[in-house]
N, C-alpha and C positions, 0 to 999 in steps of 0.2 A: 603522515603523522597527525594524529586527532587535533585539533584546536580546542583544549579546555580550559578555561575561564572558571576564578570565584565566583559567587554568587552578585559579590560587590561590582564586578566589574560590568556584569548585566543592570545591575540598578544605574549605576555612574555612565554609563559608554552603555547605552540599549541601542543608539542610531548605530555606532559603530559593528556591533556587532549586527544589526540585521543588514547592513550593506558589505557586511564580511560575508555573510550566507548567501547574499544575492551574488554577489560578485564570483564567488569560488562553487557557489552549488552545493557546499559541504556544510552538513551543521557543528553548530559549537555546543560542546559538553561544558554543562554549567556544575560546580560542586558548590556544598554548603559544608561549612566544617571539614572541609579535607577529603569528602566524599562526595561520588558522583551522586546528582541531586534529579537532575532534567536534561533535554536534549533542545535547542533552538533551530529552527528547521524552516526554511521558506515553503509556502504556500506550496509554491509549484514542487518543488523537490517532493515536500510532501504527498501531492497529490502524484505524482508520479510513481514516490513507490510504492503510496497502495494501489493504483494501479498493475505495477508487476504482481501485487499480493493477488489481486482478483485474481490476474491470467494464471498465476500458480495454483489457486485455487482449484478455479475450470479448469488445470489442462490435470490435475489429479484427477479429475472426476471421471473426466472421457478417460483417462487410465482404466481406472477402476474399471467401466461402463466397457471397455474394449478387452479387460481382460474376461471378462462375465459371459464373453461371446455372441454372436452375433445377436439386434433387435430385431425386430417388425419392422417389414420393408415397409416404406414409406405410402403405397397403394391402400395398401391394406391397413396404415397408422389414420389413412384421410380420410377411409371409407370412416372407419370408426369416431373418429372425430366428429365428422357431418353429421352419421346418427344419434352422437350427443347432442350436438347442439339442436338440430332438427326434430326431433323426438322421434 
């Protein structure tokens, strides 16, 4: 069950509510007026799930890139590379 909180309760209770994020992992939904407003969210939690975002990201891509079928074996990716770079 979501943990959502008024607006007021973030301005009055802000320590409580970030050691409620830290403790459970889980963010609190802030409303204004009755309506959802914002999301309160620990650093880490955060960075975590954009984390999974990147990996979801990249693993569409090699989708994509795997269904387009096969690339340039690698020999032949390195030859050409070096004569980039080398002139």
């Amino acid at each position: 069950m979501p943990n959502i909180k008024p607006i007021s309760e973030l301005r009055n209770n802000a320590n409580e509510i970030s050691d409620y994020c830290h403790q459970f992992q889980e963010p609190v939904f802030i409303t204004k007026n009755g309506t959802g407003d914002m999301v309160v969210l620990s650093i880490e939690e955060y960075e975590k799930q954009q984390a999974i975002i990147s990996l979801f990201e990249k693993l569409a891509i090699a989708e994509i890139e795997a269904e387009a079928g096969p690339g340039a074996d690698f020999e032949s990716f390195a030859k050409e590379l070096r004569g980039t770079i080398n002139g």
